[in-house]
C-alpha positions as CSV (number, residue, x, y, z in Angstrom):
1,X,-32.4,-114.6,82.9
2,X,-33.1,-115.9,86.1
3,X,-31.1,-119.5,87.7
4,X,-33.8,-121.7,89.5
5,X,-34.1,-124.6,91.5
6,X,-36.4,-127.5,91.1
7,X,-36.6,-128.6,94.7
8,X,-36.1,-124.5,96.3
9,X,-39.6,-123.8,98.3
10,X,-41.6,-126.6,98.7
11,X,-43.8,-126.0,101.5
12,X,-43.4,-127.7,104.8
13,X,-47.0,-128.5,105.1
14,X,-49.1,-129.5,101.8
15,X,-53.2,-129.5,102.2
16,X,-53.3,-129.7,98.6
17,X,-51.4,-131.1,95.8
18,X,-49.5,-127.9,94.8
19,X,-49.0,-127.4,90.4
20,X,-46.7,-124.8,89.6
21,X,-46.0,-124.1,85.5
22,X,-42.6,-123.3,84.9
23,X,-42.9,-122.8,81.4
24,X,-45.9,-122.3,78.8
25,X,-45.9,-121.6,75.5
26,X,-47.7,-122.7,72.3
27,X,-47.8,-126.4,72.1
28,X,-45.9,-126.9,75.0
29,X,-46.3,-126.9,79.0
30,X,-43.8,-127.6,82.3
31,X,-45.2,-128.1,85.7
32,X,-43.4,-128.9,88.6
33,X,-45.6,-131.2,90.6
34,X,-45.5,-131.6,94.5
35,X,-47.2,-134.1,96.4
36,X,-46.8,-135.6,99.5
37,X,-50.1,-138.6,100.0
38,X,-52.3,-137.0,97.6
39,X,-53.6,-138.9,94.9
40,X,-56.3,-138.0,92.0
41,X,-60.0,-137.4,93.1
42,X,-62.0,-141.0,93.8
43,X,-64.3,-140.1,91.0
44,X,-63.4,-139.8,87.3
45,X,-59.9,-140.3,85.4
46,X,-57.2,-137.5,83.6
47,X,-58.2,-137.4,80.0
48,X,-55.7,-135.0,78.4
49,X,-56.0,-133.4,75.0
50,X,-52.2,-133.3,74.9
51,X,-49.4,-135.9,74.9
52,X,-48.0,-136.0,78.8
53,X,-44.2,-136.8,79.6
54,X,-43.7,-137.2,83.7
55,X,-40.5,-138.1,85.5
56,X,-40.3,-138.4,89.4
57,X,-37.9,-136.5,90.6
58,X,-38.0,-137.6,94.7
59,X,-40.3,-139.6,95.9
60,X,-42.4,-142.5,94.6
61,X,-45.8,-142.8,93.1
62,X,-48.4,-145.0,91.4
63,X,-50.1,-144.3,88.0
64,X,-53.0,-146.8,87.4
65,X,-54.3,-146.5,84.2
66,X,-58.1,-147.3,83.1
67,X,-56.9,-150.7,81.6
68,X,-55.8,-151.5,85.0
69,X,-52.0,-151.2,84.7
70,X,-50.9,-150.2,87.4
71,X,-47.5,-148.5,87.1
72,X,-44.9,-147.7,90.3
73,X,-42.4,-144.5,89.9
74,X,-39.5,-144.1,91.8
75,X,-36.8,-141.4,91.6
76,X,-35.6,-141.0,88.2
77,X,-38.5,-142.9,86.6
78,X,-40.7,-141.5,83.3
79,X,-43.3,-142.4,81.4
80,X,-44.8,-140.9,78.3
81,X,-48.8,-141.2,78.3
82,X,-50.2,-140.3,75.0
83,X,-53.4,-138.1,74.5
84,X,-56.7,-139.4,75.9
85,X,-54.8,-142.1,77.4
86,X,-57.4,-142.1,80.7
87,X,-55.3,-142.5,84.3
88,X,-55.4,-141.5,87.2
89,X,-52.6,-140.9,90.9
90,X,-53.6,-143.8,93.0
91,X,-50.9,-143.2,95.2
92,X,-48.0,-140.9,96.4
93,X,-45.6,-141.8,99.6
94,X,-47.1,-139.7,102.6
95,X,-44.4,-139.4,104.6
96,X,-42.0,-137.8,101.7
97,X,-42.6,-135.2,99.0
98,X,-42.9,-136.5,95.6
99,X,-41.6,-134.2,93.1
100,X,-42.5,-134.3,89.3
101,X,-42.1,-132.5,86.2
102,X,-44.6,-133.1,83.6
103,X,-44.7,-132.0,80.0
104,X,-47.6,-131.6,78.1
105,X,-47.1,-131.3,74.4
106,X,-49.4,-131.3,71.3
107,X,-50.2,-134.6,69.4
């Protein structure tokens, strides 16, 4: 067994949202999320075959949703979004990291 750290080497500089899984197994995903003003692509929406639990770690973001709710996370804030529920990042701070974790987990 190895001890880890959540926030250890997050890259001064981000061109891209960076995804890293931290665990996968059957039925069951962890990805630590890193993103610093990058928000999903203009065209199209998440549609996830799984159930999706996300909690901001540092940093803020927005989660707009194809219903048009628009929902603001802070440090410390989660939300579960079931399967095929269609959203989208429309926003993450670009001056500071935002850190997630997000869970994906069968129906």
């Amino acid at each position: 067994m190895k001890v880890n750290n959540i926030f250890a080497a997050i890259p001064g500089k981000l061109d891209h949202e960076q995804v890293e899984k931290l665990v996968e197994n059957k039925g069951i995903c962890i990805e630590r999320i890193i993103s610093k003003g990058h928000v999903s692509p203009a065209t199209g929406w998440y549609d996830e075959p799984e159930n999706e639990w996300v909690i901001v770690l540092k940093g803020e973001a927005v989660i707009t949703f194809q219903d048009e709710v628009e929902l603001r996370l802070t440090a410390g804030s989660y939300i579960s979004i079931p399967a095929h529920k269609k959203h989208r990042v429309s926003w993450t701070d670009p001056e500071n990291e935002t850190v997630w974790l997000a869970v994906h987990y069968s129906p």
